[in-house]
C-alpha positions in Angstrom: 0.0 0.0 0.0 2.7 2.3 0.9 4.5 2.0 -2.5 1.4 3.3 -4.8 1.5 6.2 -1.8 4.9 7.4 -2.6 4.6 6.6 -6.3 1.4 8.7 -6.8 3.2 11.6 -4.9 6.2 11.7 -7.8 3.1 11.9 -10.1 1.9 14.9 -8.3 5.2 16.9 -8.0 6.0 15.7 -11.8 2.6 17.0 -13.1 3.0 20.1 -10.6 6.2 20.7 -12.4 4.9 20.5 -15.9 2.3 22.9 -15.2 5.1 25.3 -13.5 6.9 25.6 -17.4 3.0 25.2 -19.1 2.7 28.6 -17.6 5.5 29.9 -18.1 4.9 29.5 -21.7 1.6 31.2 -21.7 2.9 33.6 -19.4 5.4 34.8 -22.5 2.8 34.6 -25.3 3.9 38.0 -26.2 7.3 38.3 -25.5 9.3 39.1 -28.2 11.1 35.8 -29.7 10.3 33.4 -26.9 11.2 29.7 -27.3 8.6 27.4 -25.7 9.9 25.0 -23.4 8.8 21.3 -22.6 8.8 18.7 -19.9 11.2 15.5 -20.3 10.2 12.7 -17.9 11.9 9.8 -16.7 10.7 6.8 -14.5 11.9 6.0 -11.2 14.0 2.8 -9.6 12.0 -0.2 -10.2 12.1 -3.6 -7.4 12.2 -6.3 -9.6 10.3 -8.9 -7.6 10.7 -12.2 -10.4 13.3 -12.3 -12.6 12.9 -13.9 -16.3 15.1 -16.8 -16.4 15.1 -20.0 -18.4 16.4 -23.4 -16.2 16.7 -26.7 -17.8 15.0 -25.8 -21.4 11.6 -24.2 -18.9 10.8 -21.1 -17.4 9.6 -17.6 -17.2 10.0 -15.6 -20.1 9.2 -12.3 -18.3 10.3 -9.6 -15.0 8.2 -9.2 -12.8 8.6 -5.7 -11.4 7.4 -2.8 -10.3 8.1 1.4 -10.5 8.5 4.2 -7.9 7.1 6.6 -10.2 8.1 9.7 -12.4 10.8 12.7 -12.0 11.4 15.7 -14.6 14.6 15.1 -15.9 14.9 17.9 -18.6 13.0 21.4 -20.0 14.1 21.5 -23.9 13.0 24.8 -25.6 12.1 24.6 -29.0 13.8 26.9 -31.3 11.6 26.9 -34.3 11.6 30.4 -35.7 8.1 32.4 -34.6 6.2 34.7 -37.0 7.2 37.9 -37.8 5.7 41.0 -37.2 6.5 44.1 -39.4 6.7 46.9 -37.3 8.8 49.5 -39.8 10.9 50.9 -37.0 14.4 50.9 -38.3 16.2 49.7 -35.3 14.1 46.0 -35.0 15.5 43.1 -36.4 14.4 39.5 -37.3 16.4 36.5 -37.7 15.3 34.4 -40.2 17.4 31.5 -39.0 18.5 29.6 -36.1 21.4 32.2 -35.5 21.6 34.2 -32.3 22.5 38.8 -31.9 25.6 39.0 -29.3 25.0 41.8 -26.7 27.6 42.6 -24.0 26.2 42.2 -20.9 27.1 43.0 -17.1 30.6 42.1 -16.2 31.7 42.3 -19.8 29.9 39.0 -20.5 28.9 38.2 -23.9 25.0 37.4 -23.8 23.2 36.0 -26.5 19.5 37.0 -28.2 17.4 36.8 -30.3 14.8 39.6 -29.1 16.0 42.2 -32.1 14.1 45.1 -30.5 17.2 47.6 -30.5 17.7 51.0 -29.2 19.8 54.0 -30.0 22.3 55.0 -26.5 23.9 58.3 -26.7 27.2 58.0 -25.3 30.2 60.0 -24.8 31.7 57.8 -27.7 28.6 58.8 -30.0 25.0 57.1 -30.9 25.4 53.0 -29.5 23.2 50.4 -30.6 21.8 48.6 -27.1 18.9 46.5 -26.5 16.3 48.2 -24.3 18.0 47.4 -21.1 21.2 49.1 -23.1 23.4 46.4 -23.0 25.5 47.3 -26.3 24.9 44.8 -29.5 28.2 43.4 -30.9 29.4 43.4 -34.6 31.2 40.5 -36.1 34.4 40.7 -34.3 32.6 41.3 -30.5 33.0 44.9 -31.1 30.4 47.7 -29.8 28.1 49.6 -32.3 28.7 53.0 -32.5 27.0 55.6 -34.8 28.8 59.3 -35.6 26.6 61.7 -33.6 25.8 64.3 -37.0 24.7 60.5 -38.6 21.2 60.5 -39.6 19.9 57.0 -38.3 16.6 57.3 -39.5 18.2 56.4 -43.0 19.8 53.4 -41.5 19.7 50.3 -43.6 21.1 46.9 -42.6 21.1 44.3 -45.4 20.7 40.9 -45.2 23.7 39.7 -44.0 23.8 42.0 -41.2 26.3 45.0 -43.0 25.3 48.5 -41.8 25.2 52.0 -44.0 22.9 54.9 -44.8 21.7 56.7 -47.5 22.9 60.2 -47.9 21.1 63.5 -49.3 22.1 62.4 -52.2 20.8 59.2 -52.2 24.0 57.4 -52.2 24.6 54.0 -50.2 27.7 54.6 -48.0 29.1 51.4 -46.2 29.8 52.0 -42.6 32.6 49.0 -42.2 30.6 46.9 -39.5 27.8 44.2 -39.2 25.8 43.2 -36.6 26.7 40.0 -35.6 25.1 36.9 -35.7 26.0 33.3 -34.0 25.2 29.7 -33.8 26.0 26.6 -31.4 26.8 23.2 -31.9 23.9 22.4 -29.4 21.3 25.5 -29.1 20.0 23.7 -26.0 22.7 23.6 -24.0 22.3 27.4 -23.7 21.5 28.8 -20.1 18.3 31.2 -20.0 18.8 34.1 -17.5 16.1 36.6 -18.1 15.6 39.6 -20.3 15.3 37.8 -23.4 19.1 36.3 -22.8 21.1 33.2 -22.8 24.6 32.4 -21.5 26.6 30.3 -22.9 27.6 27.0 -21.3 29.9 24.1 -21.9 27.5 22.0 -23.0 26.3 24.1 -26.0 29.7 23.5 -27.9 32.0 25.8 -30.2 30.3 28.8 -31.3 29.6 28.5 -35.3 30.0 32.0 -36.9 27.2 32.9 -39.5 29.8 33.1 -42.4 30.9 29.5 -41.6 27.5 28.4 -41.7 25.9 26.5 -44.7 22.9 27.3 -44.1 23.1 31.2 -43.4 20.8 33.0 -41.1 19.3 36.4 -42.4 18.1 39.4 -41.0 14.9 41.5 -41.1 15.1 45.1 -40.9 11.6 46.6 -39.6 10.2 43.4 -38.5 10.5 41.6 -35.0 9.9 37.7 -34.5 7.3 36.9 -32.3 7.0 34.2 -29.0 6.8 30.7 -31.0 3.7 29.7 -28.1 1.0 28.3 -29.8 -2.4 29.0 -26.7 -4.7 26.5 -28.0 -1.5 23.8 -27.8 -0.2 24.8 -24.3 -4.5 24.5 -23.1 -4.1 21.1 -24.2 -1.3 20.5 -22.5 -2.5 22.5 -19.3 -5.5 20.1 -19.5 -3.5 16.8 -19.6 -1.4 17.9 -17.2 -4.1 18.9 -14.6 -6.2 15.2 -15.3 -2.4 13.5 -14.8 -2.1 15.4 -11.4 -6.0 14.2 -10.2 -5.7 10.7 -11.1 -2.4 10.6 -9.3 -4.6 12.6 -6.1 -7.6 9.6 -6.6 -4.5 6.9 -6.5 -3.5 8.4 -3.5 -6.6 8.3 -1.8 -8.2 4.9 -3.3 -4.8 3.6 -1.7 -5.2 5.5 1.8 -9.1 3.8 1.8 -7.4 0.8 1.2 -4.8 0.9 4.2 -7.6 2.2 6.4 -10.2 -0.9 5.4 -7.0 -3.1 6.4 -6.5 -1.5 9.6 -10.3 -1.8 10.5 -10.0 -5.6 9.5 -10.2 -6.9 13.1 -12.8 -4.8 14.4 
C-alpha cells in the first residue's frame, strides 16, 4: 500500500512541475522571440520482484517488477523560428534562422538574443546600438556599435547579411565598415536562459559556429521583430492533460489511503 502512496506523490510533484513551465509558456505569449519549453520525464528505480530466467529448457519468459514513479529530468526549448511582425521601425530586427544577436552584458559578459528590438544609446563615444535594457549589441568581431553623432539613423539600412550603412542626401549607399553579428551553437540547447530575453553560454552548447561559416546562413529583417513561437490552443491542451495527470495521481492516493484504512479496521 505504501508504495502506490509514494509513487502517486512523484506523479503529483512531476505533473506540478509541468504545469510550472506550461505557464511559463503562456505567461510569455507575447514576449518578443520566446522559445517554448517542454517537460522530459523519466521513471523512477524499479524492485524487480521475479526475474525472467530460463532453467533446464523451462521457465519464465518475463520480470516481474514494479516502478516508484516519475521525476522531470529535462526542460528543452524549441527553437523553431516564430512569425514575424512588421513593425517599420528601423532599429528591430528578425532572424530568419537559427542564428543568435551578441549583446555585451554585465561584467563584460557576452549574452546571447534573439529579441532584435534595439535602441539607439547616446554615449560619450557617439550614438550606441543597445537593447532596451542598453546592453551594447556586438558586430562581427565582438565589437560595440557606434553611430557618428551628426549621422542620420533614420536612413539606417542593414542588409541581409547584417552589413550596416545609410543613404545620404544624395541618395548614395555609404558602407559603414561593420555588421551586426550573428552566431550559432553546436547544441542551441545547452544554452542557459537568465532573463531579459538572454542566454549564457555553457559548456554543453559546444563551439560557437560564426554565420559566415554556416551553410545554411541566417538572415536578418530590418523593420520586422519575431514573435514568441507559443501556440495557446497547444499549451490548453497541455494544461488540460497535465491537470487530469495530477487528479488521477490525487484519486491513486486516496483509493490507496481507503485501502490501508479498510486493512486496519480488518479486526474490528
Amino acid at each position: 500500500m505504501m508504495r502506490a502512496l509514494w509513487t502517486a506523490g512523484t506523479g503529483m510533484t512531476a505533473q506540478q512541475f509541468n504545469v510550472d513551465v506550461i505557464s511559463n509558456n503562456l505567461a510569455n505569449v507575447n514576449t518578443t522571440a520566446y522559445k517554448k519549453e517542454r517537460v522530459e520525464f523519466k521513471d523512477l528505480l524499479y524492485e524487480t520482484l521475479s526475474r525472467a530466467y530460463i532453467l533446464e529448457g523451462r521457465g519464465v519468459p518475463v520480470n516481474l517488477q514494479v516502478g516508484h514513479g516519475a521525476v522531470p529530468a529535462a526542460v528543452v526549448k524549441n527553437f523553431a523560428t516564430g512569425s514575424f511582425e512588421r513593425t517599420d521601425n528601423p532599429f528591430d530586427f528578425a532572424i530568419d534562422g537559427n542564428g543568435f544577436f551578441c549583446v555585451l552584458g554585465p561584467n563584460d559578459e557576452v549574452l546571447y538574443t534573439r529579441d532584435g528590438s534595439f535602441k539607439i544609446s547616446v554615449t560619450n563615444q557617439g550614438k550606441m546600438l543597445t537593447t532596451s535594457d542598453g546592453y551594447p549589441v556586438l558586430d562581427e568581431y565582438g565589437l560595440e556599435i557606434i553611430f557618428d553623432y551628426d549621422l542620420d539613423l533614420s536612413k539606417l539600412n542593414v542588409s541581409e547579411d547584417g552589413e550596416l550603412s545609410y543613404t545620404d542626401e544624395d541618395g548614395v549607399v555609404i558602407s559603414l565598415g561593420q555588421r551586426i553579428g550573428i552566431v550559432d551553437f553546436e547544441n542551441r540547447n545547452g544554452l542557459e536562459s537568465v532573463g531579459k530575453n538572454l542566454y549564457a553560454r555553457t559548456a554543453a552548447c559546444g563551439e560557437i559556429i560564426y554565420n559566415e561559416d554556416l551553410t545554411d546562413k541566417s538572415t536578418l529583417r530590418q523593420g520586422y521583430l519575431e514573435t514568441s513561437n507559443v501556440q495557446v490552443v497547444e499549451e490548453m491542451v497541455k494544461l488540460i492533460v497535465a491537470q487530469r495527470a495530477y487528479e488521477l495521481n490525487s484519486k491513486a492516493i486516496q483509493s490507496s489511503d481507503e485501502m490501508i484504512s479498510m486493512a486496519n479496521n480488518l479486526k474490528r
